[in-house]
RORO-188462 format. One record per atom (N, C-alpha, C): residue in one letter; z, x, y. Coordinates in steps of 0.1 Angstrom, whole numbers. Layout:
REM RORO-188462
A; Z; X; Y
...
REM end
This chain:
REM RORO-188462
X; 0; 8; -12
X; 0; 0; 0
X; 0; 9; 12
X; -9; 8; 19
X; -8; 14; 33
X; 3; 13; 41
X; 5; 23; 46
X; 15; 23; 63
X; 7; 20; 74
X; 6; 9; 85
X; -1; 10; 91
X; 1; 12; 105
X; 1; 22; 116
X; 3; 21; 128
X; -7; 10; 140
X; -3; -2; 143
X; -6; -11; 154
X; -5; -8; 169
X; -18; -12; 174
X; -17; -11; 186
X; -16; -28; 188
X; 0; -30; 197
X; 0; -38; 199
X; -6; -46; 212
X; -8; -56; 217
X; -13; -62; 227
X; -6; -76; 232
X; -5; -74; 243
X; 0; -94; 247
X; -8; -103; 246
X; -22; -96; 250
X; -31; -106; 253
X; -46; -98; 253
X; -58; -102; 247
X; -68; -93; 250
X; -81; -106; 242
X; -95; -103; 251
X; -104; -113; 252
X; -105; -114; 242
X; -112; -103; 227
X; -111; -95; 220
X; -108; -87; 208
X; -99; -87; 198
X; -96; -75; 192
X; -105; -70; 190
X; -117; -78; 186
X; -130; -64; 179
X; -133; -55; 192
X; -137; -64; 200
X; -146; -58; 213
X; -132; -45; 220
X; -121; -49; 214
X; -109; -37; 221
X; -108; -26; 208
X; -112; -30; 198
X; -111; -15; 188
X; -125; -13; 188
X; -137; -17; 198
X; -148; -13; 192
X; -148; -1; 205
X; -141; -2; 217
X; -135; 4; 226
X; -126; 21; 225
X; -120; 18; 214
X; -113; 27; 207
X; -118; 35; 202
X; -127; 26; 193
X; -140; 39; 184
X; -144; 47; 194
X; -157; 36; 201
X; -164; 47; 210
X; -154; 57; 218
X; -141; 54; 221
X; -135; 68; 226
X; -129; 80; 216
X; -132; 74; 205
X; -128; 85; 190
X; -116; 82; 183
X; -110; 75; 185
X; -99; 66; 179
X; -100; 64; 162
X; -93; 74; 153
X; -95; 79; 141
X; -95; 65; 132
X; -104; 63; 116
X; -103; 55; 110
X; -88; 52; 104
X; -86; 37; 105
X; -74; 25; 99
X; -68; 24; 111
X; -73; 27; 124
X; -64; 27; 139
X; -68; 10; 138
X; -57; 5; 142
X; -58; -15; 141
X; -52; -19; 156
X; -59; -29; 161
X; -56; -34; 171
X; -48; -49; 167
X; -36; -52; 172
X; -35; -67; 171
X; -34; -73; 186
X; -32; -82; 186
X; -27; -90; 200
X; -22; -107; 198
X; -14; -107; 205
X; -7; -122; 207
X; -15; -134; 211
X; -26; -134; 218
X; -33; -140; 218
X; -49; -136; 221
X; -59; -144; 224
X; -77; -139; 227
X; -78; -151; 236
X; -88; -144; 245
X; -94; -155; 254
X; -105; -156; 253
X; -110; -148; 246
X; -127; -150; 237
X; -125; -149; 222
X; -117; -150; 217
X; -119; -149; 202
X; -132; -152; 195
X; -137; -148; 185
X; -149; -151; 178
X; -151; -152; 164
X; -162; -158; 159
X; -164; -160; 147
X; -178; -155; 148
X; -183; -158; 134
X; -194; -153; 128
X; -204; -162; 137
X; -220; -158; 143
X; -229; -161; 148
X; -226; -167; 159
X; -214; -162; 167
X; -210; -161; 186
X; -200; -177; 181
X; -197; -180; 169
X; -187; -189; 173
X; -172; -188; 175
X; -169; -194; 185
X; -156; -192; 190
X; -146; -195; 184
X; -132; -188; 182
X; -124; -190; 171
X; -108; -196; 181
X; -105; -203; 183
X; -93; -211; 189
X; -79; -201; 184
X; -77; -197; 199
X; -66; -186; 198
X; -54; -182; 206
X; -50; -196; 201
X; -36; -194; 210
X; -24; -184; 206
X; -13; -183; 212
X; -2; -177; 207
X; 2; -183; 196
X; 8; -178; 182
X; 15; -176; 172
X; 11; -176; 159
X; -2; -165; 159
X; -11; -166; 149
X; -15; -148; 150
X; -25; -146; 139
X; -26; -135; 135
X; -41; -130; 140
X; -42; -121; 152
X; -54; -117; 158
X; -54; -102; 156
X; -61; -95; 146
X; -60; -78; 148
X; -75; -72; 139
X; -80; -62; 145
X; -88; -57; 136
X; -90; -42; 134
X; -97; -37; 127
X; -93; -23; 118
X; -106; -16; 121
X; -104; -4; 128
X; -116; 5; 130
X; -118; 9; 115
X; -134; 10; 109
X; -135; 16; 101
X; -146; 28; 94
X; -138; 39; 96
X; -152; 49; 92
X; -155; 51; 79
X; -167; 44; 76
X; -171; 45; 59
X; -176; 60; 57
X; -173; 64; 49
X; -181; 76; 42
X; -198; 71; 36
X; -206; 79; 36
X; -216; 74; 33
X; -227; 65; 41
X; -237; 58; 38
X; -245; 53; 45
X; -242; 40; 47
X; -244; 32; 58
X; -243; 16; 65
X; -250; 7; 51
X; -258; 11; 48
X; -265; 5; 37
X; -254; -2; 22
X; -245; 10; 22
X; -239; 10; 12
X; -221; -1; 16
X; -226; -9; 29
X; -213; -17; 29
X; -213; -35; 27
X; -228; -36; 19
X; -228; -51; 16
X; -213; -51; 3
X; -208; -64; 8
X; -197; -68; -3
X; -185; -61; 8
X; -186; -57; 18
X; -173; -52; 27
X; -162; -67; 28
X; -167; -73; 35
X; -158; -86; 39
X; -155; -92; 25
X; -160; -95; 15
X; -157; -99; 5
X; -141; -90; -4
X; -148; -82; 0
X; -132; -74; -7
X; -119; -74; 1
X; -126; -72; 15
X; -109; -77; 24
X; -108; -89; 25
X; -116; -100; 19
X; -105; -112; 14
X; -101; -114; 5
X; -106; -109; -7
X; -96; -105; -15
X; -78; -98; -16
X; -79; -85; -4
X; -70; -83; 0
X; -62; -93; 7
X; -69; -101; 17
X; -60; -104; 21
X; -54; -122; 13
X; -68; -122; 6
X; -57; -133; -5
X; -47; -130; -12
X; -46; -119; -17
X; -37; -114; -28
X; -19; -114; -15
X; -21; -109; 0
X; -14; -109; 4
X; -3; -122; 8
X; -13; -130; 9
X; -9; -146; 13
X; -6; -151; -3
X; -12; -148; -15
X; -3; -155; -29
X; 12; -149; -31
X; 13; -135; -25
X; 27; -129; -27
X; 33; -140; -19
X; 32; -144; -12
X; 40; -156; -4
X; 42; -171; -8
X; 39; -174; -18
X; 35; -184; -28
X; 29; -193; -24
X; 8; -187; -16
X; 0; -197; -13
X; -6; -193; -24
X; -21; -206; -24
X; -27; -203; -35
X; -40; -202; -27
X; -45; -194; -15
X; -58; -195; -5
X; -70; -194; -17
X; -80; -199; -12
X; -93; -198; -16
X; -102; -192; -7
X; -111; -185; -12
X; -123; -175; -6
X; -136; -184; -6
X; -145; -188; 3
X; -151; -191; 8
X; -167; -188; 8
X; -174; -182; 3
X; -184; -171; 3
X; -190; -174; 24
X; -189; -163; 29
X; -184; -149; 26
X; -175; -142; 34
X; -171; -154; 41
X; -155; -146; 53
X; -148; -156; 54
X; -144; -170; 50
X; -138; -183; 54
X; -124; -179; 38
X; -111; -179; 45
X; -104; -180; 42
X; -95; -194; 40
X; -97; -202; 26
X; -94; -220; 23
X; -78; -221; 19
X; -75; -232; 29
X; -64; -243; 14
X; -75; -256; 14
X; -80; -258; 1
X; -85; -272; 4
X; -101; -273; 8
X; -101; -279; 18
X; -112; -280; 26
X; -111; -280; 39
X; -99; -269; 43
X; -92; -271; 51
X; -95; -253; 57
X; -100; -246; 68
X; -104; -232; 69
X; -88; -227; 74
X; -81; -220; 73
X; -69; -207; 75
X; -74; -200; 84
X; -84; -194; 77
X; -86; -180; 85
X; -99; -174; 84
X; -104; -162; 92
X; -113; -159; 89
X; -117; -143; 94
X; -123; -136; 88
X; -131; -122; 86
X; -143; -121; 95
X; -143; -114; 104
X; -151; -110; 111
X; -160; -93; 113
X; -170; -93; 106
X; -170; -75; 101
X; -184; -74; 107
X; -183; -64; 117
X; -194; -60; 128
X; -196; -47; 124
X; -216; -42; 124
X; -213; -27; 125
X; -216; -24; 133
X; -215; -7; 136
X; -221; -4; 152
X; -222; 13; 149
X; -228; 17; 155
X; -233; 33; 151
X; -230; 41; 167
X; -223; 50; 160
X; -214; 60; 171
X; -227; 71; 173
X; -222; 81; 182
X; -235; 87; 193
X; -242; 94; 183
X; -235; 103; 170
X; -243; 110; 161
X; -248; 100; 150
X; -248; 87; 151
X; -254; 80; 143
X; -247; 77; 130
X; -234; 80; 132
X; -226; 76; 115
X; -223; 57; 124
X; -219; 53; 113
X; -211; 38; 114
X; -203; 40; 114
X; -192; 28; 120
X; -183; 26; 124
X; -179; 6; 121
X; -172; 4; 112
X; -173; -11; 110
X; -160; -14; 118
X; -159; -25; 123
X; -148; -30; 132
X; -148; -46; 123
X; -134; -48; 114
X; -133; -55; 104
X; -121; -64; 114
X; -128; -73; 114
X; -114; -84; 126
X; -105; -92; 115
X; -93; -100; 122
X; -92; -113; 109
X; -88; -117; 119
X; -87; -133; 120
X; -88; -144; 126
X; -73; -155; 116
X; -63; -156; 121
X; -56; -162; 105
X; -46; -170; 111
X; -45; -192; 113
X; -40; -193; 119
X; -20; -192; 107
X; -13; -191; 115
X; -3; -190; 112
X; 5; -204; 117
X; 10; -205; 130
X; 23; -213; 131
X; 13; -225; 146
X; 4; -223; 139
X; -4; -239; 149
X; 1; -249; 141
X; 5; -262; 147
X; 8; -274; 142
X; -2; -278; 137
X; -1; -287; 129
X; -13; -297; 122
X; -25; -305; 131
X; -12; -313; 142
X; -12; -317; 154
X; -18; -307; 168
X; -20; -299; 161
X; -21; -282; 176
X; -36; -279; 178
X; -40; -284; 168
X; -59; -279; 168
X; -65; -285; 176
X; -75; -281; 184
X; -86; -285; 188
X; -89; -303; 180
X; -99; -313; 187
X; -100; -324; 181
X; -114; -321; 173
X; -121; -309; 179
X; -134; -307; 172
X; -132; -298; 155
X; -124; -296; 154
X; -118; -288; 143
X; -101; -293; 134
X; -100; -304; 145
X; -89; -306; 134
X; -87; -315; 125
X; -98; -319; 120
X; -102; -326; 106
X; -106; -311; 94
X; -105; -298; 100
X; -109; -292; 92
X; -101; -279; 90
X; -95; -276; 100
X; -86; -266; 100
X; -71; -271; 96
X; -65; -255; 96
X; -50; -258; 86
X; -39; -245; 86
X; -31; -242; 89
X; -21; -227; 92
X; -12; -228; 78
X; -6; -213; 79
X; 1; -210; 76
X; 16; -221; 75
X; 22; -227; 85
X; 27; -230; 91
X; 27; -247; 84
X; 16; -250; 84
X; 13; -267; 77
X; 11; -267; 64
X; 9; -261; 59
X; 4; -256; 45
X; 23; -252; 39
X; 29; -248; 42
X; 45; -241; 39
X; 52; -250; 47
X; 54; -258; 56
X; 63; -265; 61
X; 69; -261; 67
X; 71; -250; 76
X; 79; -245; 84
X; 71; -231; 91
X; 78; -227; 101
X; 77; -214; 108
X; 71; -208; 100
X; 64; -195; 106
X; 67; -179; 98
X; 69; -171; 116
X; 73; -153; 110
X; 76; -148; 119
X; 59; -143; 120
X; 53; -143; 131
X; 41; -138; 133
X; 39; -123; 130
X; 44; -121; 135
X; 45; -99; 137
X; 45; -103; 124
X; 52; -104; 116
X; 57; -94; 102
X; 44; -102; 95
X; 38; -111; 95
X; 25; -116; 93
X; 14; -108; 96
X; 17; -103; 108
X; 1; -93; 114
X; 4; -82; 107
X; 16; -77; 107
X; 18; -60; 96
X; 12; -60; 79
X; 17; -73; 77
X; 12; -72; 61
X; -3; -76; 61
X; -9; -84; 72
X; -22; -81; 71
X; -30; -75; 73
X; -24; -65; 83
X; -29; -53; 88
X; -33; -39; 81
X; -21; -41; 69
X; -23; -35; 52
X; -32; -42; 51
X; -38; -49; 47
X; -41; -53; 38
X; -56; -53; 44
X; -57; -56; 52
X; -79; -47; 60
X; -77; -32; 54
X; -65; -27; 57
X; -71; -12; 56
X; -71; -10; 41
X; -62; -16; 33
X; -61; -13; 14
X; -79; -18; 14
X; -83; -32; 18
X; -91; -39; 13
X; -104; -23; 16
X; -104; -20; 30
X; -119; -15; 30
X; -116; 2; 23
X; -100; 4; 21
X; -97; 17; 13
X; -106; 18; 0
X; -97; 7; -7
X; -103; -2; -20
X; -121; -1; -22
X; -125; -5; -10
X; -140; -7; -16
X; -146; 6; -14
X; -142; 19; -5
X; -146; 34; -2
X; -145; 37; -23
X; -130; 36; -25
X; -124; 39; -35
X; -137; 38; -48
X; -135; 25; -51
X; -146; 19; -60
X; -162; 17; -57
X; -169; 23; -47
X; -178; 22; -37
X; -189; 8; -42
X; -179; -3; -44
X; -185; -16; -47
X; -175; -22; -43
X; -177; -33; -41
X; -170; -49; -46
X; -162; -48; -58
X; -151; -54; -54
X; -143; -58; -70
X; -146; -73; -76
X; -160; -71; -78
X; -166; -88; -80
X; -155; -100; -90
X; -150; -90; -97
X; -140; -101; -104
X; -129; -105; -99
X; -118; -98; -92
X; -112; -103; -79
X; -117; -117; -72
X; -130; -113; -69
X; -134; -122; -54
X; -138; -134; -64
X; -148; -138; -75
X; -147; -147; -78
X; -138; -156; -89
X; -128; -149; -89
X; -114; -160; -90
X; -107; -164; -88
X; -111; -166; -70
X; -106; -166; -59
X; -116; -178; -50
X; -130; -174; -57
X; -138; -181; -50
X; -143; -194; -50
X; -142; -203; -40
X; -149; -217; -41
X; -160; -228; -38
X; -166; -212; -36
X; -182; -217; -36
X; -191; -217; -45
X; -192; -210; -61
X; -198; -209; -69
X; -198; -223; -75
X; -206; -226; -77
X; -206; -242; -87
X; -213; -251; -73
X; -206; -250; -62
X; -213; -261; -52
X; -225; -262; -50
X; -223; -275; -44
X; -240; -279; -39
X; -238; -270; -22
X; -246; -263; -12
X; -246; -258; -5
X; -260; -260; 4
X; -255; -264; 20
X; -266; -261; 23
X; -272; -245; 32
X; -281; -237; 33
X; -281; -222; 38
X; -288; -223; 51
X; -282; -223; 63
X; -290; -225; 76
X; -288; -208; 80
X; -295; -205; 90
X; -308; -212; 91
X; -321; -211; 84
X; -323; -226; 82
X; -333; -228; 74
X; -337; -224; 60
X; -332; -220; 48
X; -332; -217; 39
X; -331; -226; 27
X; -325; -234; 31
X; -326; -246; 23
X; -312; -254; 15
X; -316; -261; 6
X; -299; -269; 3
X; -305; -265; -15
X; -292; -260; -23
X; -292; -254; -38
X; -282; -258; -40
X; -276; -252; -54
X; -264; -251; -62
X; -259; -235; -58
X; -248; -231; -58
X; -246; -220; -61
X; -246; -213; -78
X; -245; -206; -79
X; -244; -200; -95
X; -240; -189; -100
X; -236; -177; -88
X; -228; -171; -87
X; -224; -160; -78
X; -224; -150; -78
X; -223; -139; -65
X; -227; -122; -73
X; -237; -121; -64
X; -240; -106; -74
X; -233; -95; -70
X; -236; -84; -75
X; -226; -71; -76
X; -227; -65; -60
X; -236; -68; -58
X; -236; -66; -40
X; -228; -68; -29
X; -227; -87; -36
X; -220; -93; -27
X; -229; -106; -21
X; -245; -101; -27
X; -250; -114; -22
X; -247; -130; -29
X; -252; -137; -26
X; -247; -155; -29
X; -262; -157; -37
X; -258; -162; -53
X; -271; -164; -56
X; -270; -178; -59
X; -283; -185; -51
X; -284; -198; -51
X; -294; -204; -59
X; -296; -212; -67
X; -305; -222; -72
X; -311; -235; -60
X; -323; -227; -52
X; -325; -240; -45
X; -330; -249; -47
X; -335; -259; -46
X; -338; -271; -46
X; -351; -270; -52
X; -358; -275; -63
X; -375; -271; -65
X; -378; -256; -70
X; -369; -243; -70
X; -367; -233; -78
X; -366; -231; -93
X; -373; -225; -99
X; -367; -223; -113
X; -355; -211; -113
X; -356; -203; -102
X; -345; -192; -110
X; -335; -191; -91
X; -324; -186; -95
X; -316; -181; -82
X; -322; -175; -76
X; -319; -173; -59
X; -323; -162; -53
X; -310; -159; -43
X; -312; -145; -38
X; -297; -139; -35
X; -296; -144; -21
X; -289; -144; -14
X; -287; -148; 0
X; -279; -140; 5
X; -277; -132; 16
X; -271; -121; 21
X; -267; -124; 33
X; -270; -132; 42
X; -261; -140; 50
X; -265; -152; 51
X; -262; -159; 66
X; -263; -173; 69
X; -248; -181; 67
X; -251; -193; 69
X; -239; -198; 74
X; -243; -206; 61
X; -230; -210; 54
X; -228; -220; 42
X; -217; -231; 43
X; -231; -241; 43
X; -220; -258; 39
X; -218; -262; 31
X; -204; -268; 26
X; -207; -271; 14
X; -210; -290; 14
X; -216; -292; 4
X; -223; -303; 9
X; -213; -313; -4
X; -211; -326; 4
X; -200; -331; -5
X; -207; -343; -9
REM end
């Protein structure tokens, strides 16, 4: 288990965009930013992630050894980690394919993993997490609160935030340790954890509406679309699941 040193924060638009800050000034790999709250928080394809105080905002500079090429399946393994961290607490989260951390049908949290190439051209991944903690049921947004769900509603009571952001903060750096370590995916980890395989899904943009069928050693999503005889891999996009 990692030791991790935090840079704490009160408040910042940001964590990625403040450790991507850090990099570009040389700011050594597993250096983690957290903060109390964001006033731009983000998600995957510029969407905004609702970020008030008492929740878990931090992300983890990371210098991969080896080529950019070789970090498909990165997010997938830090939710692994960070599922494993939230069952030691006796949740039972679900993984999402490929950053949406579940109770339910209900989103917790979520993975945000940007790359960016420093001046001599190595990468640099800046691995965010997004994880609500002590928002009320009642606290969400009305556009998201048929779908979202904390720490907090899920357990029935409080948690201490900080000691929430430290063990998660392990657990980005074990997860992208882990995948340097094993220079893959721990595919069996992630899909027994996962609650997209088997669904009906639709792939925007534009790709179409399938079954899922499973997740390859990559990390891509292999889907059976619609009028297909065989899977085909999918490597991003946004995934619905279609009920």
């Amino acid at each position: 288990m990692a030791k991790v040193a935090i840079h704490w924060l009160e408040a910042v638009e940001s964590t990625n965009d403040h450790a991507l800050t850090l990099a570009l000034e040389g700011a050594p790999d597993g250096t983690v930013v957290a903060a109390k709250a964001q006033s731009h928080g983000r998600g995957r394809h510029g969407r905004t992630w609702h970020s008030p105080t008492g929740n878990v905002y931090l992300s983890l500079i990371h210098r991969p050894e080896g080529a950019a090429d070789k970090l498909a399946g990165l997010t997938l393994q830090v939710g692994v980690c960070v599922a494993e961290r939230l069952e030691a607490r006796g949740l039972s989260p679900r993984l999402k394919w490929p950053n949406d951390i579940m109770f339910g049908a209900r989103k917790v949290g979520g993975i945000l993993t940007e790359l960016h190439f420093v001046d001599d051209g190595r990468p640099v991944v800046i691995v965010g997490l997004g994880l609500n903690v002590n928002t009320p049921r009642d606290g969400f947004p009305a556009d998201i609160a048929d779908i979202a769900t904390s720490l907090q509603a899920e357990l029935g009571a409080p948690l201490d935030s900080a000691a929430v952001t430290a063990e998660l903060a392990e657990a980005l750096v074990d997860g992208c340790r882990a995948f340097t370590r094993r220079g893959a995916l721990d595919l069996a980890a992630f899909l027994s954890r996962c609650c997209t395989v088997g669904e009906r899904v639709r792939i925007d943009p534009g790709a179409g509406v399938g079954t899922v069928t499973g997740v390859a050693e990559d990390g891509s999503l292999l889907v059976l679309f619609d009028g297909d005889n065989l899977p085909k891999p999918v490597r991003s996009g946004i995934v619905e699941h279609l009920r």
